[in-house]
N, C-alpha and C positions, 0 to 999 in steps of 0.2 A: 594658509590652507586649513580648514574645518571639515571633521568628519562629516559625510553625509547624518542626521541628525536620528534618521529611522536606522542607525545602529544602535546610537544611544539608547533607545527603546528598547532593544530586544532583549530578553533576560538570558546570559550567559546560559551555554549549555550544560546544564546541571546533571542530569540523568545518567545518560553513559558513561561520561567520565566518572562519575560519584561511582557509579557500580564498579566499573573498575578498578577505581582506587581501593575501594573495600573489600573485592574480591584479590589484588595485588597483596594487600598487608595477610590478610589471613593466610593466604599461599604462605608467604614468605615467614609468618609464624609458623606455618605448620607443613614444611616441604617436603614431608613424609606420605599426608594424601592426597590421593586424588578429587579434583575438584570438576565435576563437572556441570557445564553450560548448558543449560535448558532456557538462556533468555536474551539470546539475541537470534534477530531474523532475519540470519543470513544463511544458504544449503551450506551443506557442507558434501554433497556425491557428487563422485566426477560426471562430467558431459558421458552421454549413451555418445555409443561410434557414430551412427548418422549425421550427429551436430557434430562432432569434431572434425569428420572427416570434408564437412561440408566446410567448415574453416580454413581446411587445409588447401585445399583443392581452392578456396578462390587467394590464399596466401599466395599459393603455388603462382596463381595465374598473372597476379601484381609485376611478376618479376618476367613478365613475356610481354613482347609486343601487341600482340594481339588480345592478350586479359587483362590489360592494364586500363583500369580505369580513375579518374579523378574526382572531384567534388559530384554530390546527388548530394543537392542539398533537401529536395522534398523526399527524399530515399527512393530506392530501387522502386520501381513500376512493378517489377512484378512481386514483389513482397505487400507492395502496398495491397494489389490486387489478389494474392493469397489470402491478406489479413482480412479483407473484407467478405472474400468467401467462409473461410473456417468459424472468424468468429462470431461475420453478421449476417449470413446467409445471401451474401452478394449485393446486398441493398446498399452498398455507399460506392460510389464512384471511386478512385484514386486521388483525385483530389479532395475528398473528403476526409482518408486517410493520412496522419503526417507522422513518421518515422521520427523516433529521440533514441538518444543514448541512455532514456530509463525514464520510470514514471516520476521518480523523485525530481528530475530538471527539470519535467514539461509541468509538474503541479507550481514550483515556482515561477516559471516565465508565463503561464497563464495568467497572473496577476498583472502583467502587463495590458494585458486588454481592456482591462474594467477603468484601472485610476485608482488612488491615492479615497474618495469620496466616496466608493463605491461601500456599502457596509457588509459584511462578512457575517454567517453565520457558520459555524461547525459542530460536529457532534461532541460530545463531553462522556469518556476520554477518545482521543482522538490522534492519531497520527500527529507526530508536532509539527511536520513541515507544513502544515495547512495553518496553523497560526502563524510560525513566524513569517514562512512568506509574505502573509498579507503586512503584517508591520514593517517586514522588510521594503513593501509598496508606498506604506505610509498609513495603511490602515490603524488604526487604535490607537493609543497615548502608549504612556510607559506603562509598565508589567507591576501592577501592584503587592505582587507577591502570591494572589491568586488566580491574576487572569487579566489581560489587557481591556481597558476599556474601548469602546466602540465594536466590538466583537461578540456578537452574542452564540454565548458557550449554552449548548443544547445538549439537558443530562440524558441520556442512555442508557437506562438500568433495568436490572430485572422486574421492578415493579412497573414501567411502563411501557414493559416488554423490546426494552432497546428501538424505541421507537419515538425522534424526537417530540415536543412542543413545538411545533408550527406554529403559533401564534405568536411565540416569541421571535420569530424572523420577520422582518422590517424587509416591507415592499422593496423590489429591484434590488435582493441581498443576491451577494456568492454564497450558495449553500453546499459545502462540501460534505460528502457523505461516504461512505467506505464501505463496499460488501461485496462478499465477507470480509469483516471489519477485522483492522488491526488498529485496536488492540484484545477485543472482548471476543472475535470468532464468531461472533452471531451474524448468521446469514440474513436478510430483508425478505418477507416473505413479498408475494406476487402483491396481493391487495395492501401490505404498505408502499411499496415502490407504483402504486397506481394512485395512491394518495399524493405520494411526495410531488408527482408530475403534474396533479390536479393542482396541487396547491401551488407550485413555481408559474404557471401557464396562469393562473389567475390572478396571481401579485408580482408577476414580473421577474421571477427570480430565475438566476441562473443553477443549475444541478451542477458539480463538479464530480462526476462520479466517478471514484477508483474503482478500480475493476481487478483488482492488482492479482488476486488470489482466486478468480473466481473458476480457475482450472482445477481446485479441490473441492469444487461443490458436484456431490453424487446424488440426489433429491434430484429428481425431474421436474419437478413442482416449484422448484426455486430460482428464478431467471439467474442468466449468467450474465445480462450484460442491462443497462437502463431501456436500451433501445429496443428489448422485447414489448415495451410497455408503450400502449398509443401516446402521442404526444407528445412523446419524452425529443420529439426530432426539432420540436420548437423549443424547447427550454434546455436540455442537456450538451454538457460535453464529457465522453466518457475517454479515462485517461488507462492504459495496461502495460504491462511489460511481461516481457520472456524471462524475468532474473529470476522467481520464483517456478514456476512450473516447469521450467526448462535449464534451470542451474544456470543462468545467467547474470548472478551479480557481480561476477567480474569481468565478464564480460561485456557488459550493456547494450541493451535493446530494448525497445518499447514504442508504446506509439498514442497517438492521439485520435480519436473519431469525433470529428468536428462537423455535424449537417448543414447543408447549405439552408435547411431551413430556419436556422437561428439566426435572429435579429435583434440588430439595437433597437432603440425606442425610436428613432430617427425610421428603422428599414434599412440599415448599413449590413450589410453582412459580415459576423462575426469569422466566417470563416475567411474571408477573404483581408481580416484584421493579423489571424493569426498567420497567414502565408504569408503577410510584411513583416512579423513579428519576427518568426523565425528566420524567413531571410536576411533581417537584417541583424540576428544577433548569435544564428547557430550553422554553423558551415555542416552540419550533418552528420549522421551516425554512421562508425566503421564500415567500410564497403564489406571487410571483410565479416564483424558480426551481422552485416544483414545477410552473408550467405549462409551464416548458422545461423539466422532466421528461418529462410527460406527452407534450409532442411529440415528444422524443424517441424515444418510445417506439412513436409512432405506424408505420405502416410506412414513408412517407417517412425518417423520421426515425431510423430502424434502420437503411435502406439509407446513412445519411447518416453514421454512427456505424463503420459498416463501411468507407465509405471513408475517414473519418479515420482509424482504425487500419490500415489498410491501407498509409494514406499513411508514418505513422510506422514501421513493419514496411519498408518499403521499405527508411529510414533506415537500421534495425538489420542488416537485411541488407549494405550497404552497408560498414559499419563492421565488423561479425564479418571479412566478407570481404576487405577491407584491413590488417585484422589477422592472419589467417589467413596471405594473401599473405608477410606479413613471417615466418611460422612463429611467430607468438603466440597461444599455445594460449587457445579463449575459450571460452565458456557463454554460453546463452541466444542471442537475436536471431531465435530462430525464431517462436517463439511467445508472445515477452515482447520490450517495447522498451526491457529493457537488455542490455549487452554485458557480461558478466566477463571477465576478460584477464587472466589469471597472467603474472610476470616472475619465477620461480623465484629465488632468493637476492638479492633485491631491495629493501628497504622499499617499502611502497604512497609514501610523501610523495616519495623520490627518483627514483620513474617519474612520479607529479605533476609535480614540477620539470623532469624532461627536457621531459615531454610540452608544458611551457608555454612554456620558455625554447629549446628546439629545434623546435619545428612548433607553438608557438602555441597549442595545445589546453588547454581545460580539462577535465579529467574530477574525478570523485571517488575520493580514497584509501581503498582497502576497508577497510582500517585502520580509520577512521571508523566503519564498523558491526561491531566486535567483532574481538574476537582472533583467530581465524581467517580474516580478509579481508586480512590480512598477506601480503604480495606481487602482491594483486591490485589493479586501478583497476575501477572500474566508467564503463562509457561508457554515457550519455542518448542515445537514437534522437530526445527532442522536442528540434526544432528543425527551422530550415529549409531544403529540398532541397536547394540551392545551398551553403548553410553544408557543409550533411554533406556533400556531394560533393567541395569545395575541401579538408575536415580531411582525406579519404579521400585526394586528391593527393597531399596532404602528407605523410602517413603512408606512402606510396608511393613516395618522394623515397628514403629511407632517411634 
């Protein structure tokens, strides 16, 4: 027996275990102070009563004759139907909408659709599950230490306003995109996300668009979703989830908007690829997290999702402007709850190490998500008021 061969390729996951190990040892040198987390993006506030009570109440019902229900593998009807009102103004059917237990599963089994040939573009730095999935498909060679070949890495930076090289994406590519982006915070403004859609609908390409975060964007001016944008229904699949805006990463929820009007090259319908997809490889998300979906979704339950991001948007603000203070040039924190922070001739790991062994902080090395995150940290808005307040002193301190 032989490993499948697209493991051999993949570069070990270096990042967060590496932060952690280096945040472990200094603890453990120094278990006098407090170290606190500013760099992972995970909540940390309990569930509003509305969702939990809506968890309860169908936990409750599991255990009755009468509320007991079994597999929904394409999930609840009327969640689907929710989702399509709240976040798309009712324009997609229910079959268009498909129910996961997070964005992070449905960005990797998407890759089942394309193939192994299919060529991959993404933004640089970039979410890492959008590379390796693809290698995990079969896309690219081995990991040369900078970046997989067959993958073209599209840089994102301040100087070309976070806003890729199209030109460097190769006819009939998967172009994943993120926005508000994790890792840099930068929202797409209207007239680039009418660019990106122009340019997929003329070379073939497909849009992967997370959507993840896009319940902390307050600009009216800035779409929430691909499918504001004409034509995005032939080229786009846009991928979101409940973990962030609704405190559900551990709970999982999320979901996929896939148009019936996307097509292979053939005229195959992709959505009707992804309904065999799923059926045959995912039995379906929590009965009971989709009723702390559905409440959430309620208007209780909106108003309650609004003050959790709100609350975290506080954070971000908080942290841009402490950094700011110091003349540390940042991104995001307006309308995204991460912070990017350029240190200009810097390595991202050697502002890591300051930021721990001098004010205690942990953030994440942009390094971590691709070659152009080089020189930057990425700072997490989750966490708690007090925490961020106390990093913000500190960072204050000089």
């Amino acid at each position: 027996m032989k490993p499948n061969p697209c493991l051999e390729n993949i570069a070990p996951g270096y990042l967060f275990p590496e932060i952690a190990k280096r945040r472990s040892a200094y603890q453990q040198a120094h278990p006098e102070l407090k170290v606190i987390s500013l760099g992972v993006g995970n909540t940390t506030e309990p569930l509003f009563d509305t969702i939990a009570d809506g968890l309860v109440r169908e936990a409750q019902a599991l255990a009755t004759a009468e509320g007991y229900s079994g597999y929904q593998d394409e999930g609840s009807a009327a969640l689907r139907q929710k989702i399509s009102e709240v976040f798309y103004g009712g324009r997609f059917s229910i079959d268009e909408i498909f129910i996961s237990d997070g964005a992070k599963g449905d960005v990797g089994r998407l890759q089942l659709l394309f193939g192994a040939g299919t060529p991959v573009a993404v933004q640089d730095p970039a979410y890492p599950v959008y590379v390796d999935g693809s290698v995990l498909i079969g896309a690219g060679g081995p990991h040369d230490g900078t970046g997989y070949a067959g993958i073209a890495y599209l840089p994102c930076t301040p100087e070309n306003k976070f806003f890729p090289d199209l030109a460097k994406v190769a006819p009939g590519s998967l172009l994943y995109i993120c926005s508000p982006n994790n890792p840099t915070g930068y929202v797409m403004t209207r007239a680039q996300l009418e660019a990106l859609v122009a340019f997929a609908n003329a070379n073939g390409a497909v849009i992967i668009f997370d959507a993840a975060y896009s319940e902390f964007i307050r600009d009216k001016a800035l779409p929430k979703t691909i499918f504001e944008i004409a034509g995005a229904d032939a080229c786009a699949i846009e991928i979101n989830s409940f973990s962030k805006p609704a405190g559900f990463t551990g709970v999982r929820l999320g979901w996929t908007a896939l148009p019936f009007g996307l097509k292979y090259d053939g005229g195959g319908s992709v959505n009707k690829a992804w309904s065999r997809v799923t059926a045959t490889i995912f039995n379906g998300a929590s009965n009971i997290a989709q009723a702390g979906g559905l409440a959430a979704l309620s208007e209780k339950g909106l108003q309650e999702i609004r003050a959790l991001t709100d609350y975290y948007l506080e954070n971000a603000h908080l942290i841009k402007q402490a950094l700011e203070d110091r003349g540390i040039r940042t991104i995001g924190g307006y309308d995204s709850p991460y912070v990017w922070a350029q240190f200009p001739g810097r390595t991202s790991w050697d502002v890591f190490d300051e930021l721990l062994t001098k004010y205690n902080i942990v953030t994440t090395p942009g390094s971590g998500f691709g070659p152009a995150g080089e020189s930057f940290v990425r700072f997490s808005a989750f966490g708690h008021h007090a925490d961020v307040r106390e990093a913000c002193a500190r960072l204050a301190k000089g």
